[in-house]
C-alpha positions in Angstrom: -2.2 90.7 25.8 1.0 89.0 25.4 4.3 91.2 24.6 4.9 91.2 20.7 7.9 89.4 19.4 8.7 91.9 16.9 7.4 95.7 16.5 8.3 95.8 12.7 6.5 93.7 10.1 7.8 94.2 6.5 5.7 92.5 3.9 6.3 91.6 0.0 3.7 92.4 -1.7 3.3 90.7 -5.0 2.4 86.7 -4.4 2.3 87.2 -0.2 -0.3 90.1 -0.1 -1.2 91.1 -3.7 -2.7 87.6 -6.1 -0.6 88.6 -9.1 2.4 86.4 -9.6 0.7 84.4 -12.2 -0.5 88.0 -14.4 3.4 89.7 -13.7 5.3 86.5 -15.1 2.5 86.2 -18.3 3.7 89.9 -19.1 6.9 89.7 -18.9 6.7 87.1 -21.7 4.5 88.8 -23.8 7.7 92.2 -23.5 9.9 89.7 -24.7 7.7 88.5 -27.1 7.4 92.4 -28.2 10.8 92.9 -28.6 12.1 89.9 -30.6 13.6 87.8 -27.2 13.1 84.2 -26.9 10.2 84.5 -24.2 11.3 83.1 -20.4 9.8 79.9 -19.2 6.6 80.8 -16.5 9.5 79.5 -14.0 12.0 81.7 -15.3 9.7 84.8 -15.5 8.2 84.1 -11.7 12.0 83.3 -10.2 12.3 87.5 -11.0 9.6 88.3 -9.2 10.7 90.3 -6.4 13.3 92.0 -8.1 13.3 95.7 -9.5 12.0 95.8 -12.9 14.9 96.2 -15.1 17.2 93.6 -13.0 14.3 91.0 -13.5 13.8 91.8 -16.8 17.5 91.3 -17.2 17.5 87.8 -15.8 14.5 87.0 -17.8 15.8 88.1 -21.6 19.1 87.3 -21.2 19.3 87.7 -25.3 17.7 91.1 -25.7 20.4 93.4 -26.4 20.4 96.2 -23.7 19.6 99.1 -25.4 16.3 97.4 -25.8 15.9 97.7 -21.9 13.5 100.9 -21.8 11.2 99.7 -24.3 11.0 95.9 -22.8 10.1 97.9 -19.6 7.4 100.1 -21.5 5.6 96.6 -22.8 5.8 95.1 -19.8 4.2 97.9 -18.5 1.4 98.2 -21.1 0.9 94.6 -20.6 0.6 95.0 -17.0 -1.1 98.1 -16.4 -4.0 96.0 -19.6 -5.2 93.8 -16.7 -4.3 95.6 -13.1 -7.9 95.5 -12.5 -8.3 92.5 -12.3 -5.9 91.8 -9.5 -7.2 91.7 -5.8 -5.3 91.3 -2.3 -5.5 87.5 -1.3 -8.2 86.6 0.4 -8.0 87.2 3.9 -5.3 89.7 3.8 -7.5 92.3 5.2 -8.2 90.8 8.7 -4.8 89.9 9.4 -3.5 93.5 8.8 -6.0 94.6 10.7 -5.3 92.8 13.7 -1.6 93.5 13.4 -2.6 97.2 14.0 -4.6 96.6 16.9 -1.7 95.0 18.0 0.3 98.4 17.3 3.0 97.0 15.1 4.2 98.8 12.9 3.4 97.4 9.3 5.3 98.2 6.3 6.2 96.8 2.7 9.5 96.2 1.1 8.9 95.7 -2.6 10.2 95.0 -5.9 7.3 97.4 -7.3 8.0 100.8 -8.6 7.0 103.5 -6.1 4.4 104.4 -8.3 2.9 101.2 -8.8 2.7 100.9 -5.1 1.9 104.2 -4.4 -1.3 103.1 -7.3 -2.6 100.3 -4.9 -2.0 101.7 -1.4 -4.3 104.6 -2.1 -7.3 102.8 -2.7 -9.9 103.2 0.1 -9.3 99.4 1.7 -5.5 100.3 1.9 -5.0 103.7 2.8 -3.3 104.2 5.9 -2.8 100.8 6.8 1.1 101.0 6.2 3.4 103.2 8.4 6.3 102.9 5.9 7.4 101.3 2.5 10.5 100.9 0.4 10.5 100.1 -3.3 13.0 99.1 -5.9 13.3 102.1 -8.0 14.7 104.5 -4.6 16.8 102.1 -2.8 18.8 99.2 -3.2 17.0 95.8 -4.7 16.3 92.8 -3.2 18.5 90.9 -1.4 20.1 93.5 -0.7 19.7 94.2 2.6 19.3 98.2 2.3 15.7 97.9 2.3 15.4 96.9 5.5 18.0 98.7 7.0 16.6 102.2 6.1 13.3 100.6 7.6 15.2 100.0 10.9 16.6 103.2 10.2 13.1 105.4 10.2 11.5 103.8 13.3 14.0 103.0 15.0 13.9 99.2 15.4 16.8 96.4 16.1 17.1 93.6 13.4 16.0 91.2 16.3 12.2 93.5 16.6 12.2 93.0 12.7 9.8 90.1 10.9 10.2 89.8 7.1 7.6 88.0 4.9 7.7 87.5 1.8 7.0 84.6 -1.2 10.4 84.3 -3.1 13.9 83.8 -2.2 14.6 87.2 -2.8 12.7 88.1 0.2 14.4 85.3 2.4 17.6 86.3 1.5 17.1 89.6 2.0 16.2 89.2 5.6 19.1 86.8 5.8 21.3 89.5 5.0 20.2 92.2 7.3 20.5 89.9 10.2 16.3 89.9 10.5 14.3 87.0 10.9 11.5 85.9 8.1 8.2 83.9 7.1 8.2 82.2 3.7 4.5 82.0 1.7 4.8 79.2 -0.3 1.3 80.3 -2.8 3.6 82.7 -4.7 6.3 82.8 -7.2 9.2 80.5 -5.7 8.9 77.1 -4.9 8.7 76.4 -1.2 11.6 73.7 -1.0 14.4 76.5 -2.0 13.1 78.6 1.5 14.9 75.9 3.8 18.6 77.2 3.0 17.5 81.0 3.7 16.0 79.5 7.1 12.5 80.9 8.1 11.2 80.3 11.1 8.1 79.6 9.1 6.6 78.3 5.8 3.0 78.8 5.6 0.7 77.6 2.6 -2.4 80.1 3.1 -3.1 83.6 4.2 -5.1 82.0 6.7 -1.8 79.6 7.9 0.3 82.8 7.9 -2.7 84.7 10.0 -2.4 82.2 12.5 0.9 82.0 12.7 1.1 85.6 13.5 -1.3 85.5 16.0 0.6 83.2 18.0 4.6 83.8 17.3 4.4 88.0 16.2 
């Protein structure tokens, strides 16, 4: 077996492991909506993807006055938590985290999700104990902030150079940027591929299978 490249793998997870960019940004219109803003764009509601909940919602209804906040974060909720059934891992996701632990690297997620919401989907029976570590928005620093991954270097003890961010937004990118780690963008998520070049990643894949690959050879 050939040495690993990097010990730490930090994924995003909604639009690089989880399908639900297009079901987040159709909520957070339908909160505006709710509350009497002038509903984002999709583009507008899927550039916040990534961040923590009230920063994106924030970006996204820049005319809802702020004392509005809590409750455009309670019907974005209710509008999300309507049709979280639905939503599955991509396909192929499975395997490849799979074979990353055989490979014994340590696999974590750094996340714009609430640590409940991620705490929801990691404890179903396909997930549970596949991570060694998380982070999400609502107890540290959000993205691209680099504190994240820091207290992920932090915990198990790894240099930024051992450290392999992936994630489908600028956010992501950026983040890694700023904590001197290197990253993989997915370009089947919520930011348009051609805005990753800037952040430099050593990769852009297009599939799970493309990023699966990828790993096999450069992780």
């Amino acid at each position: 077996m050939r040495p690993r490249r990097f010990d730490l793998i930090a994924f995003d997870w909604d639009g690089t492991l989880f399908d639900s960019t297009a079901l987040i940004a159709r909520c957070i219109q339908a909160a505006v909506i709710d509350v009497g803003g002038t509903p984002p764009s999709r583009e507008a509601a899927s550039y916040v993807i990534g961040m923590g909940l009230m920063q994106a919602l924030e970006h996204a209804a820049p005319d809802v006055p702020r004392e509005k906040y809590p409750l455009l974060g309670q019907r974005y909720r209710h509008h999300y938590m309507a049709a979280q059934n639905d939503l599955s891992l991509f396909e192929g996701v499975l395997p490849m985290l799979g074979e990353l632990k055989q490979r014994h690297h340590w696999l974590t997620v750094a996340t714009g999700k609430s640590r409940r919401g991620l705490d929801e989907v990691l404890d179903t029976v396909e997930l549970k104990g596949m991570f060694d570590g998380s982070r999400t928005a609502d107890e540290t620093a959000g993205k691209p902030s680099p504190l994240m991954l820091h207290e992920l270097m932090r915990e198990f003890g790894v240099e930024p150079s051992r450290i392999l961010m992936i994630g489908d937004t600028t956010h992501d990118l950026q983040m890694a940027l700023n904590a001197g780690c290197a990253s993989v963008g997915v370009s089947y998520g919520a930011h348009e591929p051609a805005t990753f070049d800037a952040l430099r990643p050593l990769r852009v894949v297009h599939s799970v299978r493309e990023l699966h690959d990828w790993l096999n050879l450069n992780a």
